[in-house]
TORTORNU-619466 format. One record per atom (N, C-alpha, C): residue number from 0; x, y, z; residue in three letters. Coordinates in steps of 0.001 Angstrom, whole numbers, plus 500000, padded with zeros to 6 digits. Example, Ala and Ser with C-alpha at 12.3 -4.5 7.8 and 13.67 -1.06 7.14 Angstrom:
2
REC  nr      u      v      w rest
REC   0 513190 494310 507800  ALA
REC   0 512300 495500 507800  ALA
REC   0 513200 496700 507800  ALA
REC   1 512850 497750 507080  SER
REC   1 513670 498940 507140  SER
REC   1 512900 500030 507870  SER
//
This chain:
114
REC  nr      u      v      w rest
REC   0 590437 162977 346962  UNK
REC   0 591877 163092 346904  UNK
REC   0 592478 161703 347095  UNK
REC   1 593630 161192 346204  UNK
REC   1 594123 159812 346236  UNK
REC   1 594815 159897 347488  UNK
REC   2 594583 158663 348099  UNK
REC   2 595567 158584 349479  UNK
REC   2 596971 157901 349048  UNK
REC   3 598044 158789 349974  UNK
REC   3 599581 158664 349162  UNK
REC   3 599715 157156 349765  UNK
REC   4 600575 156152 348539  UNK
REC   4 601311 155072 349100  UNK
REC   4 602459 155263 349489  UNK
REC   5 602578 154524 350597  UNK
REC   5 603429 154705 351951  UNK
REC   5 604414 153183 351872  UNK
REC   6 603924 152132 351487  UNK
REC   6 604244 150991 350884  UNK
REC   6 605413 151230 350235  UNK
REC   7 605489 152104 349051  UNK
REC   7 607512 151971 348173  UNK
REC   7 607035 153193 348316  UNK
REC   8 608179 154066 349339  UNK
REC   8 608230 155553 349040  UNK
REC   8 610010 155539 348200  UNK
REC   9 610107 156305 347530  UNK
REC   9 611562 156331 347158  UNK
REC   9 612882 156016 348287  UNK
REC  10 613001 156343 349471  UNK
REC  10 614149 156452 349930  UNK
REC  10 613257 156221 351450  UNK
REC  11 613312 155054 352198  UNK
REC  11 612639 154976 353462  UNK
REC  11 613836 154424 354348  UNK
REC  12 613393 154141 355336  UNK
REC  12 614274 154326 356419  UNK
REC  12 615165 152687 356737  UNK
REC  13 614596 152026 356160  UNK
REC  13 615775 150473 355244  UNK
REC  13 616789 150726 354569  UNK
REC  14 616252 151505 353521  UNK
REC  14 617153 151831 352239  UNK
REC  14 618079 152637 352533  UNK
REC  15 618022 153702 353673  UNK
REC  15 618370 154332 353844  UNK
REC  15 619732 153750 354609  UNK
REC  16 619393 152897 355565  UNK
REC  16 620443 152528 355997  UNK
REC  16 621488 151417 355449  UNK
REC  17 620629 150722 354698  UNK
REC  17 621243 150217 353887  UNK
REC  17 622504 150413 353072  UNK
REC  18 622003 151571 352414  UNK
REC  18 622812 152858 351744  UNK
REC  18 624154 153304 352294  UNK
REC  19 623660 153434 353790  UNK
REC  19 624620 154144 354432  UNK
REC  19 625798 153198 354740  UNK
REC  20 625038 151706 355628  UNK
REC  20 626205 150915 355372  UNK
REC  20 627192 150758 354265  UNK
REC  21 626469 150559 353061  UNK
REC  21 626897 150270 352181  UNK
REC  21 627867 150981 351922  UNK
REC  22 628040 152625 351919  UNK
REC  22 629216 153808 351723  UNK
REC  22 630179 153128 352726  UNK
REC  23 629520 153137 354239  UNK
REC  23 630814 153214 355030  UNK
REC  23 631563 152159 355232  UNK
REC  24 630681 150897 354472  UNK
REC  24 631453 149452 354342  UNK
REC  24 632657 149760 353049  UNK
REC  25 632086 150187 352023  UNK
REC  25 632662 150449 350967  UNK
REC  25 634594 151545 351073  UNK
REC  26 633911 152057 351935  UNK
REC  26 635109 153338 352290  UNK
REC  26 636412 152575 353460  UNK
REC  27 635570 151455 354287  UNK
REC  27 636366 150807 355225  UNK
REC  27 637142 149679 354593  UNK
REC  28 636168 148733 353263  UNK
REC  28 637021 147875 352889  UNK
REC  28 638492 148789 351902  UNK
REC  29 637633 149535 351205  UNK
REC  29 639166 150268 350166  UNK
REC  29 640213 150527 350970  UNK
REC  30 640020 151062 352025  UNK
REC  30 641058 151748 352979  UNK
REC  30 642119 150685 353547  UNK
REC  31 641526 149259 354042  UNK
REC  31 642327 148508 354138  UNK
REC  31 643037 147714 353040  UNK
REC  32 642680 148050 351696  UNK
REC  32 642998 147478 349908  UNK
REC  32 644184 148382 350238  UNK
REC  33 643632 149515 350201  UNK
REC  33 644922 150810 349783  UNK
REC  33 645961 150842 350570  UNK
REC  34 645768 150547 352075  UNK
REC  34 647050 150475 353479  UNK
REC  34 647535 149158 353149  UNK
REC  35 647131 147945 352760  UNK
REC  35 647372 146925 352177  UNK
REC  35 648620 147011 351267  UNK
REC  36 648200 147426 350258  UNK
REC  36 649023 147608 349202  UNK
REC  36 650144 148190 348820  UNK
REC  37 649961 149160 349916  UNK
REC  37 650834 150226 350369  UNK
REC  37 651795 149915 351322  UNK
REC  38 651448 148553 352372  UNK
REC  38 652307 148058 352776  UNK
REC  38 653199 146783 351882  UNK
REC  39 653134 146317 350853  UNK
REC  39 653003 145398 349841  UNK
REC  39 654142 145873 349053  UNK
REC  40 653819 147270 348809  UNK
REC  40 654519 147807 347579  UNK
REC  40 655308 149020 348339  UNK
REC  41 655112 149730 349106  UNK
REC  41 655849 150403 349577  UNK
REC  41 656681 150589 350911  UNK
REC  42 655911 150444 351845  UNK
REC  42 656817 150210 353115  UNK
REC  42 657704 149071 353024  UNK
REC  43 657252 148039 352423  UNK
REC  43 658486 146706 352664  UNK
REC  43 659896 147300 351493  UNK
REC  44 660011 147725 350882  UNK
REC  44 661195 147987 350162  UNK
REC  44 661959 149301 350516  UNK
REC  45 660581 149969 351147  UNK
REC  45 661296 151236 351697  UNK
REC  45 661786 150513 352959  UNK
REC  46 661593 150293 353819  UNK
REC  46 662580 149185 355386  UNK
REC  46 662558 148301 355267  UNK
REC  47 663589 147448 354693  UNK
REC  47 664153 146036 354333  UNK
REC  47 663908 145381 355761  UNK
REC  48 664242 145996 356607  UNK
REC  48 664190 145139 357805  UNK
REC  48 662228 144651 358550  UNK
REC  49 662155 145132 357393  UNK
REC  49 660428 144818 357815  UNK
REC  49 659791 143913 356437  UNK
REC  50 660551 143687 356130  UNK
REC  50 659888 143548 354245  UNK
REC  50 658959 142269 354676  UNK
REC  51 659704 141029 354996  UNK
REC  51 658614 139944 355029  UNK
REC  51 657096 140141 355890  UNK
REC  52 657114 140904 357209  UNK
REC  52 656576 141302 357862  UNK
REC  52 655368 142390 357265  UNK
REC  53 655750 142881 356760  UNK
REC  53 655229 144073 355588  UNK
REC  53 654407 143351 354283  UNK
REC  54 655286 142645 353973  UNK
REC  54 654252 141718 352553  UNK
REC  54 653552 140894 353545  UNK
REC  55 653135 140311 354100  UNK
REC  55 652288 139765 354886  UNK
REC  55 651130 140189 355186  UNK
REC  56 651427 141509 355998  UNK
REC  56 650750 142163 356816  UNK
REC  56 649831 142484 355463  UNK
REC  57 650326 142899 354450  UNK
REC  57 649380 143812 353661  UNK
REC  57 648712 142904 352790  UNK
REC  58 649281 141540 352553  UNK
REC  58 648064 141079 351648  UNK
REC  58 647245 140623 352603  UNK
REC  59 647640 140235 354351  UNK
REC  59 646280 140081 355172  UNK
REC  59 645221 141487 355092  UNK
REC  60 645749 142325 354951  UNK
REC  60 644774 143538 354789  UNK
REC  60 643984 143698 353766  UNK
REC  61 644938 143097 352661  UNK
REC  61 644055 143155 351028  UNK
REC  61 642788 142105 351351  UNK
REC  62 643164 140896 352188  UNK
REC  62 642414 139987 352558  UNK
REC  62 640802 140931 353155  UNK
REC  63 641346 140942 354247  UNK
REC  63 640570 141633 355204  UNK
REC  63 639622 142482 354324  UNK
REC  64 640122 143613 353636  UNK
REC  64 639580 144177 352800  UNK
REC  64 638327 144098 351621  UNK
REC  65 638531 142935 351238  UNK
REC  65 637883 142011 349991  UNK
REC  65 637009 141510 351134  UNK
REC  66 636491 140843 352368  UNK
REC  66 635780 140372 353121  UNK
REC  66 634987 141065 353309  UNK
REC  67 635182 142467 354182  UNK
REC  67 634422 143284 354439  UNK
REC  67 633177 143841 353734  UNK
REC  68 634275 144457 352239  UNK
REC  68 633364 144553 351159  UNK
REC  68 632291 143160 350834  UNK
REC  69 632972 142281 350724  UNK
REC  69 632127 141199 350190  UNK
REC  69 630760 140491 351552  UNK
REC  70 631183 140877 353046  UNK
REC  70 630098 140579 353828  UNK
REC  70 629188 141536 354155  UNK
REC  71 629781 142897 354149  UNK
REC  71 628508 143943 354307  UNK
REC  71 627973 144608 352898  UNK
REC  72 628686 144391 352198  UNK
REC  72 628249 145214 350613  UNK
REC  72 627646 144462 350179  UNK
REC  73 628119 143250 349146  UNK
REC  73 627907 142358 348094  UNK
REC  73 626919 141280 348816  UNK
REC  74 626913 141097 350133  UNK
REC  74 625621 140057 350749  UNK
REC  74 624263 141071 350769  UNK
REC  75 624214 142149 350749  UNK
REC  75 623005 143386 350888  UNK
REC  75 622683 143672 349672  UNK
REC  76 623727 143971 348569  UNK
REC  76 623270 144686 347329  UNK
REC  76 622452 143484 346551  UNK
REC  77 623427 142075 346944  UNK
REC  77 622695 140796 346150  UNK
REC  77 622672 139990 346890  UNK
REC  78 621328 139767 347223  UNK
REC  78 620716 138956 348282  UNK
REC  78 620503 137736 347324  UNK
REC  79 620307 137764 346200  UNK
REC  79 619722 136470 345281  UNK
REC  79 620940 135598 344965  UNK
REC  80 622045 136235 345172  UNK
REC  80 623593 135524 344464  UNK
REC  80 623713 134458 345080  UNK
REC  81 624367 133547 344302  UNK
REC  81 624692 132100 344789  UNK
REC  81 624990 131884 346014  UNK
REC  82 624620 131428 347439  UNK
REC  82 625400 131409 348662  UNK
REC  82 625980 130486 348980  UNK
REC  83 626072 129388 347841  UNK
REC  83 627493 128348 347953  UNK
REC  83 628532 129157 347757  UNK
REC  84 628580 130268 346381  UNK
REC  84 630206 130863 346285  UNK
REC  84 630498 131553 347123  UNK
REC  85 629342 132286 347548  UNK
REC  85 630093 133869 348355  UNK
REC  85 630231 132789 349571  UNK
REC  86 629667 131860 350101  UNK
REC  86 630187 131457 351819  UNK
REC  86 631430 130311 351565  UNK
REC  87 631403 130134 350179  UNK
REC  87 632894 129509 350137  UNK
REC  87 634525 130453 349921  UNK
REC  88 633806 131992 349107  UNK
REC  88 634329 132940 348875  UNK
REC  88 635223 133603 350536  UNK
REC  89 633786 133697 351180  UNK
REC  89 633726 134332 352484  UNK
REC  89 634738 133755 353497  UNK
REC  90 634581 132347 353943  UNK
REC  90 635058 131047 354144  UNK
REC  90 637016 131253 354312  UNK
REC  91 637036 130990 353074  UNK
REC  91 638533 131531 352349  UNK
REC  91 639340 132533 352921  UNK
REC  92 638073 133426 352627  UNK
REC  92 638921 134785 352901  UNK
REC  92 639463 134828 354679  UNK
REC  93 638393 134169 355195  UNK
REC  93 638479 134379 356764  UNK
REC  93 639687 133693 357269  UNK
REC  94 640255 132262 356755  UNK
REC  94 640673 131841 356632  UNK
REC  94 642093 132448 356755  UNK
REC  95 642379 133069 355047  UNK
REC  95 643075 133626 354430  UNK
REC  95 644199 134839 356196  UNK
REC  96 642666 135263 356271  UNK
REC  96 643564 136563 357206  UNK
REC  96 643646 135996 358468  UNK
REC  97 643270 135092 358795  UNK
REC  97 643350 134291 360122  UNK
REC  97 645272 134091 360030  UNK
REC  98 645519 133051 359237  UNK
REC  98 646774 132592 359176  UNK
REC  98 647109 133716 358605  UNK
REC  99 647435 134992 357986  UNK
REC  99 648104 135469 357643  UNK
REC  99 648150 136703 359104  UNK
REC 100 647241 136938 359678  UNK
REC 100 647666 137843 361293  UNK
REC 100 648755 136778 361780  UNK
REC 101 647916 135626 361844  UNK
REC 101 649290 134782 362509  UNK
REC 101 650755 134501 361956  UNK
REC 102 650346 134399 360894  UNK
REC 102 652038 134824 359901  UNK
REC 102 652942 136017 360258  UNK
REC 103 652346 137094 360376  UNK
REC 103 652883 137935 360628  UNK
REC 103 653344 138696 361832  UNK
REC 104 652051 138198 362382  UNK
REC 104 652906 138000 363882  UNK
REC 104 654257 137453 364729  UNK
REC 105 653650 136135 364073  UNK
REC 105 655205 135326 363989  UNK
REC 105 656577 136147 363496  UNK
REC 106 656459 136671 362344  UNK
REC 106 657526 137264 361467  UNK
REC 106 657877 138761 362721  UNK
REC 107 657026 139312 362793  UNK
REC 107 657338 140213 363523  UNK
REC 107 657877 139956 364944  UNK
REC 108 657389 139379 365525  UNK
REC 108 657966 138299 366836  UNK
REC 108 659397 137592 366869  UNK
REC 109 659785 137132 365594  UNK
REC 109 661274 136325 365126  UNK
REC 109 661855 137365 364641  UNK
REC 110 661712 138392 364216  UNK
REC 110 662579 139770 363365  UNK
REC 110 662492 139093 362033  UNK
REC 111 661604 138480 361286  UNK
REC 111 662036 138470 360367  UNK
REC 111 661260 139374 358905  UNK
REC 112 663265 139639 358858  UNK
REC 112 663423 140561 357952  UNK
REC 112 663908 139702 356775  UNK
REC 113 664490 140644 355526  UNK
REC 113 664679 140011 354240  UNK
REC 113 666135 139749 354340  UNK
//
């Protein structure tokens, strides 16, 4: 009787988690795209008195968003990809939502509205 390889079974306990990150990274970055955007496009015009505060907040989230995905997803699915772009990509982005929490903080701190 052939003895089973144990070496690549379809779905082992790496992949598996892998996998799993991968969903719940995937589900955490959209969520902050979508509350993002939603603050972007909808809450700031729906309360003027929040608008600058509101566009801020949400492209730091779109920020935030695009990171997440791009440090737990896109560094796992492609391990071979260039790691000058994605850590200049990465870099950016961190960047990006650093000063923009602090932007908005500020804005929210001064009242400023539109």
């Amino acid at each position: 009787m052939p003895e089973p390889n144990h070496d690549n079974p379809v779905l082992n306990s790496t992949r598996l988690s892998t996998l799993l990150l991968a969903l719940v990274a995937t589900v955490w970055g959209g969520a902050l795209v979508i509350a993002g955007l939603w603050l972007v496009f909808s809450a700031g015009p729906r309360w003027p008195m929040f608008s600058v505060p509101a566009a801020l907040g949400g492209w730091t989230a779109v920020a935030m968003g695009i990171f997440v995905f791009m440090f737990l997803v896109a560094d796992r699915v492609f391990p071979m990809a260039g790691r000058k772009v994605g850590w200049v990509c990465e870099v950016a982005l961190v960047a990006l939502f650093c000063i923009g929490g602090l932007a908005t903080g500020l804005a929210l701190w001064f009242g400023g509205g539109s």
